[in-house]
N, C-alpha and C positions, 0 to 999 in steps of 0.2 A: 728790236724785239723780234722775237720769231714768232712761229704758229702755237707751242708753248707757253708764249705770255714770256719766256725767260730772256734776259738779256744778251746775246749774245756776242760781247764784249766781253764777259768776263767767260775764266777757264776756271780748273782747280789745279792747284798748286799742290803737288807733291814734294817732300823735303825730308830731310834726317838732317836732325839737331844734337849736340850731345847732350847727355841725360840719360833718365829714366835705370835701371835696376841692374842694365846687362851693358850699360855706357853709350849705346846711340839708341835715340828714339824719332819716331816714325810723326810725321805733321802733314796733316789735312789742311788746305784752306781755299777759300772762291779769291781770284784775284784778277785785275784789270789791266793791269800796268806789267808789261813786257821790260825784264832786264837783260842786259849783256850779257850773251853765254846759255841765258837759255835754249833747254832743248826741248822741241813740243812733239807731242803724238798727239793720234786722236782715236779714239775706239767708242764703238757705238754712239758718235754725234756727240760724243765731249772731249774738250779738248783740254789736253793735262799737259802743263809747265813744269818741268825739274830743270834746276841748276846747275850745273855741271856736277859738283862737289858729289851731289847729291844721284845724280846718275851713274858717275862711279860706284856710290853703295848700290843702288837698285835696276843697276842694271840686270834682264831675266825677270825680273820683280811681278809678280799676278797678284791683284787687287780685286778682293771678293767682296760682296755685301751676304752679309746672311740675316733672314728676319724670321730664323726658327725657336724652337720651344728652348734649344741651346743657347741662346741668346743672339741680339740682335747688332749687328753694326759691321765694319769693314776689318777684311784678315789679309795681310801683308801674309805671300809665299814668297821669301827672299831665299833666293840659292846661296847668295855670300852670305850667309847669319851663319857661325861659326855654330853661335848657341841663343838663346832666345829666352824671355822670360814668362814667368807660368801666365800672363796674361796677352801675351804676344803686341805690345806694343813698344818693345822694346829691343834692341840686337847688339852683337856684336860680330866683327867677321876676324 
């Protein structure tokens, strides 16, 4: 545990799965377990996981939180998204 209270064992997992409207889409999740190939950063004291595959697409990639009157939650600025969909959770390059 840290001074936080949060575990710090676990990171967040960044990933691109196929799906969603524009054919790859974008995945969030807390995870503890370190797999092969992973590649870690860390920015502002968290520490984010992506998979190879997965750093290929988002390499360059800015991960914003907004909790304005526009609405609230996380916006992927990916340089590779060819084209994107009207809700932005979704890309192609």
């Amino acid at each position: 545990m840290t001074d936080s209270g949060l575990d710090a064992s676990y990171f967040l997992r960044v990933s691109v799965q196929g799906g969603g409207c524009s054919g790859l889409s974008y995945n969030l999740d807390f995870d503890n377990e370190m797999k092969k190939g992973d590649q870690f950063f860390e920015d502002r004291d968290i520490r984010i996981a992506l998979d190879m595959k997965s750093f290929l697409y988002l390499a360059g990639t800015e991960l914003d939180f907004s909790d304005g009157l526009n609405g609230k939650g996380f916006n992927f600025h990916n340089p590779n998204a060819s084209r994107t969909c009207g809700c932005g959770e979704s890309f192609s390059v």
